[in-house]
FIKE-394843 format. One record per residue (C-alpha): residue number from 0; chain; x, y, z. Coordinates in Angstrom, 1 decimal. Example, Ala and Ser with C-alpha at 12.3 -4.5 7.8 and 13.67 -1.06 7.14 Angstrom:
<nodes>
[0; 'A'; [12.3; -4.5; 7.8]];
[1; 'A'; [13.7; -1.1; 7.1]];
</nodes>
This chain:
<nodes>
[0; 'A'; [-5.7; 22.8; -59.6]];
[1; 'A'; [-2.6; 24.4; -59.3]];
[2; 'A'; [-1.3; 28.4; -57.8]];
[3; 'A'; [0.7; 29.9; -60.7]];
[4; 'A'; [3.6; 31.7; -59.0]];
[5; 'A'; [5.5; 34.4; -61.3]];
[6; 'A'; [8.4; 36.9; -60.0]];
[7; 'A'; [10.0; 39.0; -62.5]];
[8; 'A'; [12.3; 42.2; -62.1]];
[9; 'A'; [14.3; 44.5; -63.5]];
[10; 'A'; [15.2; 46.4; -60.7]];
[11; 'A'; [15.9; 46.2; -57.0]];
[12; 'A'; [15.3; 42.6; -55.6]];
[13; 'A'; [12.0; 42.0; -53.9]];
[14; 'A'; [12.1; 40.1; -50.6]];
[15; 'A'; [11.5; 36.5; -50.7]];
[16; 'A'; [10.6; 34.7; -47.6]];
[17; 'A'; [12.2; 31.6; -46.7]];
[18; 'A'; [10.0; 29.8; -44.1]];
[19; 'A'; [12.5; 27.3; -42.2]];
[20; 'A'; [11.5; 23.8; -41.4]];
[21; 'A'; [12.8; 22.5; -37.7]];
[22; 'A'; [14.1; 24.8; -35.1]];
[23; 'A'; [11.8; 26.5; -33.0]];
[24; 'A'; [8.0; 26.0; -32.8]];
[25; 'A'; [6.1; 29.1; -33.9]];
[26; 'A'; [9.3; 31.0; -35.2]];
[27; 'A'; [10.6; 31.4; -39.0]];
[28; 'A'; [13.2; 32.9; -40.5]];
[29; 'A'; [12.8; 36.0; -43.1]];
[30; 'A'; [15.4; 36.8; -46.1]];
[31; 'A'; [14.7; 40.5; -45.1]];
[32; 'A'; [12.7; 41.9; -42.4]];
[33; 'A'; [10.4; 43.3; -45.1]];
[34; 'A'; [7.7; 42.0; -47.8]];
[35; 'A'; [7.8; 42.9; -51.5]];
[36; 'A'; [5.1; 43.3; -54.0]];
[37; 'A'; [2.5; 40.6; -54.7]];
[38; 'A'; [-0.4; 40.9; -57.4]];
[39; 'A'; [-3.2; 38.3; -57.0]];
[40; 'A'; [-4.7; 38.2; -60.5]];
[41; 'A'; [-7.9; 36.9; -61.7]];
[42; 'A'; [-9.3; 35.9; -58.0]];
[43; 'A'; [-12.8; 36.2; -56.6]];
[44; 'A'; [-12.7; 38.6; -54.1]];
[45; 'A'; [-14.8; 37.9; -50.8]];
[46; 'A'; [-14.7; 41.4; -49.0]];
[47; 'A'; [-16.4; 40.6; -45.9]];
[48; 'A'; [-17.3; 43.9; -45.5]];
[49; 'A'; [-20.4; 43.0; -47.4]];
[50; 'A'; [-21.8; 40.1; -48.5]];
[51; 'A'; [-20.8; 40.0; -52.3]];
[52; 'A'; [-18.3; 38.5; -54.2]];
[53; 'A'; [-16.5; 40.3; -56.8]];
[54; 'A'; [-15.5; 37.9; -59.7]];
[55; 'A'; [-11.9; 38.6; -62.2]];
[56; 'A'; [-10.3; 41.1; -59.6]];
[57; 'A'; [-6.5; 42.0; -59.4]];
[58; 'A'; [-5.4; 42.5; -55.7]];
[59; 'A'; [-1.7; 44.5; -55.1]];
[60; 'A'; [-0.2; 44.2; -52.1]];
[61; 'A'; [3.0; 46.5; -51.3]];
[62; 'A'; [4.9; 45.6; -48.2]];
[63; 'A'; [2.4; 44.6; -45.4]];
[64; 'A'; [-0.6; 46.8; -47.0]];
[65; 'A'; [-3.5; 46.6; -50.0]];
[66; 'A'; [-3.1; 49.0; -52.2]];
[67; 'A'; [-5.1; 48.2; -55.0]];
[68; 'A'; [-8.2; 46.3; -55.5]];
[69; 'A'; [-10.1; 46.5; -59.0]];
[70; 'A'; [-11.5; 44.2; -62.2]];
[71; 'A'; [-8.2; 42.7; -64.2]];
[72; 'A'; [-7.0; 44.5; -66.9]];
[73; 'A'; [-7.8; 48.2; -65.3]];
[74; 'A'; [-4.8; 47.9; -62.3]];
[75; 'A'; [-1.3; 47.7; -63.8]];
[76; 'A'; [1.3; 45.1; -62.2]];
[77; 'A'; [3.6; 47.3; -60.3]];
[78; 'A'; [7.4; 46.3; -61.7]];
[79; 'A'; [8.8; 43.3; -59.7]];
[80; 'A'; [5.3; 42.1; -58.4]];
[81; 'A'; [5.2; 38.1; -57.3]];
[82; 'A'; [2.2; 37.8; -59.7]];
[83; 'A'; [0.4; 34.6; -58.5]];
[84; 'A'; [-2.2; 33.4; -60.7]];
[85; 'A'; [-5.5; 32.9; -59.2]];
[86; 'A'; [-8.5; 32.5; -61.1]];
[87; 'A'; [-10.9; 30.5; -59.7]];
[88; 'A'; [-10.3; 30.5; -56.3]];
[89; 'A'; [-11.2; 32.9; -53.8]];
[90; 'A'; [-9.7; 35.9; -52.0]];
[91; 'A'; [-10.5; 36.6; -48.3]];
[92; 'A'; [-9.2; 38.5; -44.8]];
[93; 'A'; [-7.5; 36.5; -42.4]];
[94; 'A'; [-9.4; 35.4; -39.6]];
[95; 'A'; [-9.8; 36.5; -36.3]];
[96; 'A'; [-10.2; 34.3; -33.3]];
[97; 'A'; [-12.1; 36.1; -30.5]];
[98; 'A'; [-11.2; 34.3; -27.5]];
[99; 'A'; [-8.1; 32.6; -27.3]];
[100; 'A'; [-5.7; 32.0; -24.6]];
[101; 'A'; [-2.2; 32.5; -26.1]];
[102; 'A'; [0.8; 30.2; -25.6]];
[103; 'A'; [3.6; 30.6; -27.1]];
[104; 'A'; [4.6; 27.0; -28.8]];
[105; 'A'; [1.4; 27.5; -30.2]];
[106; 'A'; [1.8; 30.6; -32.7]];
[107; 'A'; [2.7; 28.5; -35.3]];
[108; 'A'; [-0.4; 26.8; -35.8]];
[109; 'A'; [-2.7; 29.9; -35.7]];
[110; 'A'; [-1.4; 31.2; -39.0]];
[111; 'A'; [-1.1; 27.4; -40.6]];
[112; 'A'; [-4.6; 27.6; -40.0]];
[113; 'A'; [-5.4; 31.0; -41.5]];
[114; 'A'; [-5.9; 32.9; -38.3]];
[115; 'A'; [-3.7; 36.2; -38.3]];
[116; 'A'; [-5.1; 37.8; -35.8]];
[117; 'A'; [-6.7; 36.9; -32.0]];
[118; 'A'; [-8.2; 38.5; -28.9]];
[119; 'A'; [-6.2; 37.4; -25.7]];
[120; 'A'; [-8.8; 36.8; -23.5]];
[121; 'A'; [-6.0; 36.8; -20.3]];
[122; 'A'; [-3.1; 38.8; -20.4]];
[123; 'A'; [0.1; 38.0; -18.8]];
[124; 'A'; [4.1; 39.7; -18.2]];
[125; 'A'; [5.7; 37.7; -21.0]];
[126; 'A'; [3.4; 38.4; -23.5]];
[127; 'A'; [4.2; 41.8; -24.3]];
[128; 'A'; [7.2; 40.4; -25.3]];
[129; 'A'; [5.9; 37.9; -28.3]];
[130; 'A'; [3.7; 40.6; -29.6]];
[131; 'A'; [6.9; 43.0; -30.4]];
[132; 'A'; [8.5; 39.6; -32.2]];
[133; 'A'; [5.5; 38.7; -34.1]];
[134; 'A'; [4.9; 42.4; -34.6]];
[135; 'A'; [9.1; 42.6; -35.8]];
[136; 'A'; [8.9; 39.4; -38.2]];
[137; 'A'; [11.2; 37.6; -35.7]];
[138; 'A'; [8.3; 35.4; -35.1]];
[139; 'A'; [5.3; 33.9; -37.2]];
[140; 'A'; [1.9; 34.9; -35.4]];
[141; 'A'; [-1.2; 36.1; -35.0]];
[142; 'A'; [-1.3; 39.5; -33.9]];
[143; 'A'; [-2.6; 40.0; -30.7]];
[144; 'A'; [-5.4; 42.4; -29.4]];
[145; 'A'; [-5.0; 41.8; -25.2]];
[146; 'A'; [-7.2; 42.2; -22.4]];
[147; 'A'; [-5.8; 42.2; -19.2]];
[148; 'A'; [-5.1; 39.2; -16.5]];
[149; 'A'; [-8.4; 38.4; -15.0]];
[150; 'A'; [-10.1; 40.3; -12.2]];
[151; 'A'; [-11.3; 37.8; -10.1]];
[152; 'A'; [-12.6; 37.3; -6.2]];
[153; 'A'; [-10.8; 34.8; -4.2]];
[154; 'A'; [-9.0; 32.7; -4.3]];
[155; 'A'; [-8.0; 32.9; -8.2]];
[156; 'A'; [-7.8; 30.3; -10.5]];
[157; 'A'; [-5.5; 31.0; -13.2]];
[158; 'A'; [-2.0; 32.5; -12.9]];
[159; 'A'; [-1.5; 35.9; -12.3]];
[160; 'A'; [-5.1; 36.6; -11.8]];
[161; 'A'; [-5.6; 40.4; -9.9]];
[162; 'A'; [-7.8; 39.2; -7.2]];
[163; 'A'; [-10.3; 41.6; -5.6]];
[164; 'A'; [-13.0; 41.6; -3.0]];
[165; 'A'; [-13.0; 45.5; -1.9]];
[166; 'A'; [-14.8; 47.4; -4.1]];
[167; 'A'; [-11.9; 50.3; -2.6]];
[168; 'A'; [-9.4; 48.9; -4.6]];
[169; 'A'; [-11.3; 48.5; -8.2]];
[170; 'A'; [-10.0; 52.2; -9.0]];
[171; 'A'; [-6.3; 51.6; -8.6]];
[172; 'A'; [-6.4; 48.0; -10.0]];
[173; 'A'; [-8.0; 49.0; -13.1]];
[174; 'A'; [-5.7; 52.0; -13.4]];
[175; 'A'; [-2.5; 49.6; -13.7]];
[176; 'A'; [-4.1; 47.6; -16.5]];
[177; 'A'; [-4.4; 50.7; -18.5]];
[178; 'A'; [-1.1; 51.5; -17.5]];
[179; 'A'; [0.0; 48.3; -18.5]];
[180; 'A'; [-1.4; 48.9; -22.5]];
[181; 'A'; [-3.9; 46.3; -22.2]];
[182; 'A'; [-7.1; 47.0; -24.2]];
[183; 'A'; [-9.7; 45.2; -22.1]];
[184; 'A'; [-10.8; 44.6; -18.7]];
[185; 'A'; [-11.7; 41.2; -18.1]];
[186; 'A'; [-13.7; 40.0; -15.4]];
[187; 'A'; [-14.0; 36.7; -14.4]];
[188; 'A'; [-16.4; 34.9; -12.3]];
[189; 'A'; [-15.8; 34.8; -8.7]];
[190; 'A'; [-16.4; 38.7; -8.3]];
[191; 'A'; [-19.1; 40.0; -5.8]];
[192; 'A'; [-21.6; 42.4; -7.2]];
[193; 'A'; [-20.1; 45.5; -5.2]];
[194; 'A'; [-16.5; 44.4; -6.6]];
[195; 'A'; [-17.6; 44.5; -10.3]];
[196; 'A'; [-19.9; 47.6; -9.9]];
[197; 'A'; [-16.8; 49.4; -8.9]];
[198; 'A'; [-14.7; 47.8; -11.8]];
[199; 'A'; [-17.4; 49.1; -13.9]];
[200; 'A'; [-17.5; 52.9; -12.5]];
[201; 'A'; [-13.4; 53.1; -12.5]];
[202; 'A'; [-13.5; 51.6; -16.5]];
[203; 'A'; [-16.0; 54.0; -17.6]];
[204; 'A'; [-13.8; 56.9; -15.6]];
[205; 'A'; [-10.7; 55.6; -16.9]];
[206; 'A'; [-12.2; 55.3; -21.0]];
[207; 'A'; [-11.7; 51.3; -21.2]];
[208; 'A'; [-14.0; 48.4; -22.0]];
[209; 'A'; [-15.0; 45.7; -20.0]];
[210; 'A'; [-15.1; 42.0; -21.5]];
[211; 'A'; [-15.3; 38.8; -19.8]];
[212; 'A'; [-17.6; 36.3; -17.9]];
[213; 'A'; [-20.5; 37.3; -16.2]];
[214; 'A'; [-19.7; 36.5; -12.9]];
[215; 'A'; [-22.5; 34.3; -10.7]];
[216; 'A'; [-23.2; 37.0; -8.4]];
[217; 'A'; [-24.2; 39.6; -11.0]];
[218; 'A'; [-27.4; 39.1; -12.7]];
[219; 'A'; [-26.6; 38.8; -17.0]];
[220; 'A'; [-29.7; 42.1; -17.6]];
[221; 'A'; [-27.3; 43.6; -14.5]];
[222; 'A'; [-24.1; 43.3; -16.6]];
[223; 'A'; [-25.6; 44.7; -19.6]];
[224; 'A'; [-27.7; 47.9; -17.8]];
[225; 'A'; [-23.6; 48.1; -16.7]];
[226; 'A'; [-22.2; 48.2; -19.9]];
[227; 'A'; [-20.0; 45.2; -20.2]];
[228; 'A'; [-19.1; 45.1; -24.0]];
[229; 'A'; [-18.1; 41.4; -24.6]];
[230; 'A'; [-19.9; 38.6; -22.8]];
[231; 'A'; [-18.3; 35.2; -23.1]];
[232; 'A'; [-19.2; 31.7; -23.2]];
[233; 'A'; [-22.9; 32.5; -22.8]];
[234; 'A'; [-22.4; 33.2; -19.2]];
[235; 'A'; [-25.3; 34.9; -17.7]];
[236; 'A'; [-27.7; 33.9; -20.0]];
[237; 'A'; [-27.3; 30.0; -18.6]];
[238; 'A'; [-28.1; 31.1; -14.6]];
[239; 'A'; [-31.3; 33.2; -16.2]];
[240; 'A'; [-32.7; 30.4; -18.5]];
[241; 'A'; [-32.1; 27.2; -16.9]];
[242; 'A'; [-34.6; 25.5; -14.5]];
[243; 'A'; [-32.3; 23.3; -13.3]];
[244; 'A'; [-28.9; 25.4; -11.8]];
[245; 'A'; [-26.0; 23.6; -11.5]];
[246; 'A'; [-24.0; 26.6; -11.5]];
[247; 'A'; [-22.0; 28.0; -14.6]];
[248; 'A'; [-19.8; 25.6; -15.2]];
[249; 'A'; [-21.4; 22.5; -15.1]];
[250; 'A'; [-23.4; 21.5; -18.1]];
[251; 'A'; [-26.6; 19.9; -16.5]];
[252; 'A'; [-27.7; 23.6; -16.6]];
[253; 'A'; [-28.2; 23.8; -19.7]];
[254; 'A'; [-30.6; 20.7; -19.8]];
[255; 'A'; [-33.9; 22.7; -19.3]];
[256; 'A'; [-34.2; 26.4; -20.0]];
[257; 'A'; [-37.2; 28.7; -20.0]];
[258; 'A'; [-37.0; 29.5; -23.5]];
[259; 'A'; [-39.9; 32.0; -22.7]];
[260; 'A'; [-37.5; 34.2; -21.1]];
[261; 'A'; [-35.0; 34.3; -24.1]];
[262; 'A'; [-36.7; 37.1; -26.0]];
[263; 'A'; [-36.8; 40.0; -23.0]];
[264; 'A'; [-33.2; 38.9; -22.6]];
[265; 'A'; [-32.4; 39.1; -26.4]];
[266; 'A'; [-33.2; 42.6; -26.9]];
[267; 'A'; [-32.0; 43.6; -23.8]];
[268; 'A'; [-28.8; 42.6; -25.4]];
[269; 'A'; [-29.5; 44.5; -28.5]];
[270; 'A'; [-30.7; 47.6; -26.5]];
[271; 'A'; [-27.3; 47.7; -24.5]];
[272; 'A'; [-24.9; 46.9; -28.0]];
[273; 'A'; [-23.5; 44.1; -26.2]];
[274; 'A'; [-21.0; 41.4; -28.1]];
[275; 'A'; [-21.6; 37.8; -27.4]];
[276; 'A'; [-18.6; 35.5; -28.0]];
[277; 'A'; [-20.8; 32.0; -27.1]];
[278; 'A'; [-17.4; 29.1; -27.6]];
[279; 'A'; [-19.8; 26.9; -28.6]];
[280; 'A'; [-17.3; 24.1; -30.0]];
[281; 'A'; [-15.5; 23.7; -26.8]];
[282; 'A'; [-18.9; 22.3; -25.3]];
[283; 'A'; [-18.9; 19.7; -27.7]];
[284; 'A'; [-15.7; 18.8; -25.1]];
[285; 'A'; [-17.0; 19.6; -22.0]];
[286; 'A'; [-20.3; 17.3; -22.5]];
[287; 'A'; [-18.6; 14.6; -23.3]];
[288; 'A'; [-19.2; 11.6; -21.1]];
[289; 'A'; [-22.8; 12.6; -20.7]];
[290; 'A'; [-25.8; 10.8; -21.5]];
[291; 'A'; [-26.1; 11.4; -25.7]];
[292; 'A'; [-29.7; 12.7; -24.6]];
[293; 'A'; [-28.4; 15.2; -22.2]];
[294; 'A'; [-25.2; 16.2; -24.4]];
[295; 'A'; [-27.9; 16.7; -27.1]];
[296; 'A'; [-29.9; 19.0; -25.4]];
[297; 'A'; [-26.8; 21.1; -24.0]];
[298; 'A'; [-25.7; 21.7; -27.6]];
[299; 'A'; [-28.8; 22.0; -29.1]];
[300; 'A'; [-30.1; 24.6; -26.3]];
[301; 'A'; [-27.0; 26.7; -26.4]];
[302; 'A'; [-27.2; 26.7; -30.2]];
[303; 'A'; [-30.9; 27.9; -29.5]];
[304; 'A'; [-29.7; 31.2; -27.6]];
[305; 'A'; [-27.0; 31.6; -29.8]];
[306; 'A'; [-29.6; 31.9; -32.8]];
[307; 'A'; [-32.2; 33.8; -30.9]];
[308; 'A'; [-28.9; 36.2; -29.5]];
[309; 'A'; [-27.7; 36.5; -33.6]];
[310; 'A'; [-31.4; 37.3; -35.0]];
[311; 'A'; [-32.2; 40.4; -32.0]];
[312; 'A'; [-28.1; 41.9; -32.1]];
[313; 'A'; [-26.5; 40.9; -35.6]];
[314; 'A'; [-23.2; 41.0; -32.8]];
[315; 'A'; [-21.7; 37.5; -32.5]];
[316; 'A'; [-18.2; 36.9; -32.7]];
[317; 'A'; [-16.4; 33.4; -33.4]];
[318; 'A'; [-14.0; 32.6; -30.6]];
[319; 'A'; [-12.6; 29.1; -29.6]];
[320; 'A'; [-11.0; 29.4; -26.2]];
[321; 'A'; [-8.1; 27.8; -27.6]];
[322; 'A'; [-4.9; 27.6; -24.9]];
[323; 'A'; [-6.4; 25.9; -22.1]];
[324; 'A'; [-5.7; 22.2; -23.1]];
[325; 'A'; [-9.3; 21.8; -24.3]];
[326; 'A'; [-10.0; 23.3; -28.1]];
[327; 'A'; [-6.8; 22.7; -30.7]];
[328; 'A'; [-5.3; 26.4; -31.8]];
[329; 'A'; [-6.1; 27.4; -35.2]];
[330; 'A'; [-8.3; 24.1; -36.0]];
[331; 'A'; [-10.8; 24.8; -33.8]];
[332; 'A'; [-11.9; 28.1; -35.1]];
[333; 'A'; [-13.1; 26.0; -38.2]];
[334; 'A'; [-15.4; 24.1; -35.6]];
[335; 'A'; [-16.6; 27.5; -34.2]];
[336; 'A'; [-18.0; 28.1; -37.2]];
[337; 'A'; [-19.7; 25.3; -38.1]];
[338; 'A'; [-21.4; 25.7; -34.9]];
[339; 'A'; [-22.4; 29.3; -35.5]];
[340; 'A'; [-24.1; 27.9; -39.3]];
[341; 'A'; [-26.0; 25.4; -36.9]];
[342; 'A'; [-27.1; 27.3; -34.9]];
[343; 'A'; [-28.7; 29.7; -37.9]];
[344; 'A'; [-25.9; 32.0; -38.6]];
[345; 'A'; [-25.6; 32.0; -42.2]];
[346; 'A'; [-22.1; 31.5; -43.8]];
[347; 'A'; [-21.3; 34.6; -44.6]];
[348; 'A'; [-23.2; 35.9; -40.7]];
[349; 'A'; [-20.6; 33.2; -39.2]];
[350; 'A'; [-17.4; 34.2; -41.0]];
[351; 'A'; [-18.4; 37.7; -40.5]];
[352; 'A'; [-18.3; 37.2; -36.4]];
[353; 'A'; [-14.3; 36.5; -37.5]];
[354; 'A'; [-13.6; 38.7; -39.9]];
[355; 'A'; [-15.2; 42.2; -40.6]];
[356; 'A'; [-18.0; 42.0; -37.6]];
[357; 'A'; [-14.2; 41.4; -35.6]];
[358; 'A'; [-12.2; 44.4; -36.7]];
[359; 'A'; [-15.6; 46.2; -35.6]];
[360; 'A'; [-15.4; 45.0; -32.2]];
[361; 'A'; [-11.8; 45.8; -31.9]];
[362; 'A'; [-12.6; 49.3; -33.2]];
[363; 'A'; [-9.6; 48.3; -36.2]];
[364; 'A'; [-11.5; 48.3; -39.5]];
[365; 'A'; [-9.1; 50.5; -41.0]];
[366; 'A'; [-6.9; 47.8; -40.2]];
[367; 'A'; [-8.5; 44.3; -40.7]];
[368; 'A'; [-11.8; 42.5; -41.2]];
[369; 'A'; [-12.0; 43.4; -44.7]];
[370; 'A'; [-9.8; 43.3; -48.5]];
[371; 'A'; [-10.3; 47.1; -49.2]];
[372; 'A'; [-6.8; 49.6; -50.2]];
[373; 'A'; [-5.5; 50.3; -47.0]];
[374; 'A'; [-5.8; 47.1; -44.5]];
[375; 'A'; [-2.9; 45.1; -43.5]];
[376; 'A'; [-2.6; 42.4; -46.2]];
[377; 'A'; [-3.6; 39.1; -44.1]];
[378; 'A'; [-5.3; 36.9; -46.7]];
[379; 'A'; [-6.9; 33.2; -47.3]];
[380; 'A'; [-6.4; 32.4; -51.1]];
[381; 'A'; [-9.1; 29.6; -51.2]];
[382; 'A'; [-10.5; 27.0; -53.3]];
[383; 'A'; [-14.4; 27.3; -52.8]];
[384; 'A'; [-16.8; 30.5; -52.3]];
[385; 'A'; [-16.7; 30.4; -48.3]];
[386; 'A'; [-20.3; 32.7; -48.7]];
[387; 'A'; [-22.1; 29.2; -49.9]];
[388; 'A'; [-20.0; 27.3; -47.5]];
[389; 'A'; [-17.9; 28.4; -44.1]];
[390; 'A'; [-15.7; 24.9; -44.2]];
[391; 'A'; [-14.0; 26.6; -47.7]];
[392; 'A'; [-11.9; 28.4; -45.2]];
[393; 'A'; [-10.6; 25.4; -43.8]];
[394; 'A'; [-7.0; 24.4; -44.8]];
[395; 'A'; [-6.3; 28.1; -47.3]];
[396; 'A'; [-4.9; 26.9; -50.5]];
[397; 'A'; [-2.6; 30.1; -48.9]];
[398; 'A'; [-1.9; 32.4; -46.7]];
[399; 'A'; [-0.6; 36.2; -46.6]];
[400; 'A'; [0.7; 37.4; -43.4]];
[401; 'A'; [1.6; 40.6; -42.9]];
[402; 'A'; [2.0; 41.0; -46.5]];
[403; 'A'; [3.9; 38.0; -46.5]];
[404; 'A'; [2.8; 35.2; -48.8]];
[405; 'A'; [3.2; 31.2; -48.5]];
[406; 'A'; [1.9; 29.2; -51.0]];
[407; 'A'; [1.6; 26.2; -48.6]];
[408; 'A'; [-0.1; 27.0; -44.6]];
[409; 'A'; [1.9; 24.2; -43.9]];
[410; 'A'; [4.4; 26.6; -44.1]];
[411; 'A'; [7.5; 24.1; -45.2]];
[412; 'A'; [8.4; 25.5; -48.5]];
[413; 'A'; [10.5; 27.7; -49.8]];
[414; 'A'; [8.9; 30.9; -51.7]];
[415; 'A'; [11.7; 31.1; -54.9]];
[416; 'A'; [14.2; 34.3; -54.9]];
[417; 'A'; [13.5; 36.7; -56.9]];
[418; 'A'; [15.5; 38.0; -60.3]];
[419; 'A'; [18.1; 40.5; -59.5]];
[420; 'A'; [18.9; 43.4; -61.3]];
[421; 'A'; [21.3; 42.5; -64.1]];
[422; 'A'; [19.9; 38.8; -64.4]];
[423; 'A'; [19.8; 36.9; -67.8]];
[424; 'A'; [16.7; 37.6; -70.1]];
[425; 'A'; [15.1; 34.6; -69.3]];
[426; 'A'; [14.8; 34.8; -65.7]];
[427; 'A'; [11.0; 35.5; -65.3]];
[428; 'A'; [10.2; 32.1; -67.6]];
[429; 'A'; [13.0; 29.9; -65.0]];
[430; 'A'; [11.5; 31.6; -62.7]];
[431; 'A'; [8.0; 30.5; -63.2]];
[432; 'A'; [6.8; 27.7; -60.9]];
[433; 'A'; [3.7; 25.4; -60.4]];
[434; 'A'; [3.0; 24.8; -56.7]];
[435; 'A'; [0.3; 22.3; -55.8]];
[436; 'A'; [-1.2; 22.1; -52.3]];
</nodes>
């Protein structure tokens, strides 16, 4: 099938965007540092505010926003729109990967892969920096939502960790990471109880949320009674479960849980609002080498607190851990959430953890998550109803960024200029082109 793609004006040239093959990973090259109109007409619209999908629908985007979304035939096509022509295909939000660890060669392939938007899960001083260019245009991107470098008891593992072990100095440490703009505290594993009780007190005082691991000295019910928003990689919940303690890192612990203890912890979880972002495809890469009996049980058990975490909080978010060397950025998300549908998420439950259910979490639905007038137009035009089936979202027949569209996630084309004012009559019909992905 192919993606009709019509420009036609009378007046003022729209902005076309010419996406530059070679040169610098991650980066492209704009005609203009703006976007034009765009009309997607005829497309099934996949809200993900809801589960529904709203057949025959004309979505206008003007510069980087949704303007209009309504049945074709009752939205008029602003003068100069890029029409592109999609019926039968789908129409969703970009996604969001909740834990990433962002490099910056590897920008590029977020996007490719229909991710336009991530949680840092460990900020650092250069990053700042990339999220004014991919914020500018200068740069292609996801954009960022940043916790802070890790807090962390000795010694430290990861650079530019803010290591701690006096609960005297929580107050002032977490007051330069507000100062700093990032949104998030994250914690990470090596803090004594007394350290992240402090870090706790001085967040609350200081109107910031806490994300991160649940580090081994502090019980997982002791983290939620705290009011740690985000717990990651099902830290916690391993040292409670597991009759066999390895520690939290090594996957022999999940070999033999009490599974009789999973409910109490379950709606704890849902009694304190907590988030749980599980990264269950990278242990499909941390368990290899095992015994396929043992590998199977890992996998299968976290998949088993994943589903029991999902049915008691409805508050699981699809995140990859991408950055480290481990999970591939952009491709893995796709893993994540076949993983999540395994482990009883439905489609639409799993894409939701990545889309809408993210831009809650973030506290920026008014901004992404969903295709309603308003949000920032980052969209998947795809072939197949993602509701029946997550792996539709893999490789987007297209993708809007920032109200900027490619026909190919490849990104290796160029999008035809528009007709100027004074062009010949016929420019619309030359400029009429078939693109097949």
């Amino acid at each position: 099938m192919a993606v009709r793609v019509r420009r036609g004006l009378r007046g003022a040239a729209a902005v076309a965007v010419v996406v530059v093959a070679g040169g610098l990973p991650g980066q492209t090259r704009l005609s203009s540092g703006t976007a034009g109109v765009t009309a997607f007409v005829g497309v099934s619209v996949v809200p993900m505010d809801r589960e529904t999908v709203l057949p025959d629908q004309t979505v206008i985007v003007e510069g980087d926003r949704i303007v209009a979304v309504g049945p074709t035939g009752s939205i008029g096509l602003p003068a100069g729109a890029v029409r592109i022509d999609a019926a039968g295909r789908y129409l969703m939000p970009g996604l969001v990967d909740m834990h990433v660890h962002i490099r910056e060669h590897e920008l590029f392939a977020y996007v490719a892969n229909g991710i336009t938007s991530v949680r840092n899960m460990w900020g650092y001083t250069a990053l700042p920096e990339i999220m004014r260019q991919i914020e500018s245009g200068a740069v292609v991107g996801p954009t960022i939502y940043s916790a802070s470098p890790g807090l962390d008891g000795p010694p430290g593992y990861w650079p530019q960790t803010q290591v701690i072990d006096d609960p005297a100095r929580a107050d002032a440490l977490v007051a330069a990471q507000v100062a700093a703009g990032w949104l998030f505290i994250k914690v990470y594993q090596n803090l004594s109880l007394g350290v992240y009780d402090a870090i706790m007190t001085a967040a609350r005082a200081r109107g910031i949320r806490v994300v991160g691991h649940v580090p081994t000295d502090v019980p997982v019910e002791h983290a939620l009674e705290a009011g740690q928003v985000s717990l990651e990689h099902l830290h916690g919940y391993d040292l409670a479960l597991t009759r066999r303690n390895r520690g939290p890192f090594d996957p022999v612990t999940w070999t033999d849980l009490d599974a009789s203890k999973l409910p109490d912890l379950a709606e704890r979880t849902r009694l304190a609002g907590a988030w749980n972002c599980p990264t269950l495809a990278i242990w499909e890469i941390f368990t290899r080498g095992m015994a396929p009996a043992d590998r199977q049980l890992v996998l299968s058990n976290r998949r088993l607190v994943v589903g029991a975490l999902h049915a008691a909080t409805r508050r699981i978010l699809a995140g990859t851990d991408s950055g480290i060397d481990q999970t591939a950025a952009g491709t893995s998300i796709h893993d994540e959430l076949a993983d999540l549908v395994a482990s009883g998420l439905s489609p639409y439950e799993a894409l939701w953890g990545a889309t809408s259910g993210a831009a809650q979490f973030l506290e920026r639905t008014g901004e992404i998550g969903s295709i309603t007038p308003g949000r920032r137009a980052d969209l998947l035009l795809l072939d197949r109803n993602p509701l029946e089936d997550a792996a539709a979202a893999h490789n987007p027949r297209g993708v809007m960024w920032h109200g900027l569209w490619r026909v190919d996630p490849g990104m290796t084309r160029v999008v035809i200029s528009p007709c100027s004012a004074g062009a010949p009559a016929d420019c619309r019909r030359r400029h009429t082109r078939t693109v097949v992905h």
